[in-house]
C-alpha positions in Angstrom: -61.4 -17.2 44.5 -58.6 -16.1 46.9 -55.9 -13.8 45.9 -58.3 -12.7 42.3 -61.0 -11.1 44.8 -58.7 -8.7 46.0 -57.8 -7.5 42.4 -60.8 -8.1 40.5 -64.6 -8.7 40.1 -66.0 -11.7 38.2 -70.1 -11.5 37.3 -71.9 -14.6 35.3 -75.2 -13.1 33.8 -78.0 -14.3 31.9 -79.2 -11.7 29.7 -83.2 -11.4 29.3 -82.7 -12.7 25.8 -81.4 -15.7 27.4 -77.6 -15.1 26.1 -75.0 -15.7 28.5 -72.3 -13.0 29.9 -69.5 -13.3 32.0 -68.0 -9.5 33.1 -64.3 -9.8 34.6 -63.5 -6.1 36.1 -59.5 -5.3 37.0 -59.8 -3.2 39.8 -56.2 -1.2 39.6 -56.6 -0.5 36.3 -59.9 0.2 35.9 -60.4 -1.6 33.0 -63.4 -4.5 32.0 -63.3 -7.6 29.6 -66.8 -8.6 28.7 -67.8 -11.9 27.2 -71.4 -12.7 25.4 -72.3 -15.9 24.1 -74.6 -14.7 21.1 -75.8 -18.4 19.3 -72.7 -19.9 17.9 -70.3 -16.6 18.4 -68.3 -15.4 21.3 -68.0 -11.3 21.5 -65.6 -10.1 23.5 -65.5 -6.2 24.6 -62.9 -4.4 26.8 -63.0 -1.0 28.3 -60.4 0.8 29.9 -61.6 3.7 32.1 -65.0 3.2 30.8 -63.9 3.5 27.1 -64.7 1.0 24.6 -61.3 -0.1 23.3 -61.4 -3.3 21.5 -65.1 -5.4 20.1 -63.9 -8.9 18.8 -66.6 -11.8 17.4 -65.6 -15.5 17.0 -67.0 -18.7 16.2 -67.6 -20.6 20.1 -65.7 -23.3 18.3 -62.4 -21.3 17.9 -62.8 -19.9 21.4 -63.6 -23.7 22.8 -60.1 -24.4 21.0 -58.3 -21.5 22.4 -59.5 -22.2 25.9 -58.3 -25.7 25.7 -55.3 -24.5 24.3 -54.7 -22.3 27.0 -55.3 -25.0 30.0 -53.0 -27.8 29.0 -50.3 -28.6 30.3 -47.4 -28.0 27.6 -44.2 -28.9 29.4 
């Protein structure tokens, strides 16, 4: 992972209900994006010193689209 390891901690889970959940941690600040796969919705959840601030639900397809989105090459 080089230089992110420093800065932050990255966990891939499998819930016992068989959902999948990626937890990205940002050391310095304290703060945590979490990401469930729940069926055919993504849920996103961040906390910044351990308060929730933000709970946001999307179809996978939409955040499929905006990953892709976000990887290409646009120049």
């Amino acid at each position: 992972m080089g230089i992110f390891s420093l800065n932050y901690d990255y966990k891939h889970k499998e819930k016992k209900n068989g959902n999948s959940f990626v937890s990205v941690r940002d050391k310095g600040e304290n703060a945590l994006l979490e990401v469930e796969k729940k069926g055919n919705q993504i849920e996103l959840v961040t906390y910044w010193q351990n308060d929730k601030t933000t709970k946001f639900k999307l179809p996978l397809e939409l955040f499929e689209k905006m990953y892709k989105d976000m990887i290409q090459d646009h120049d």
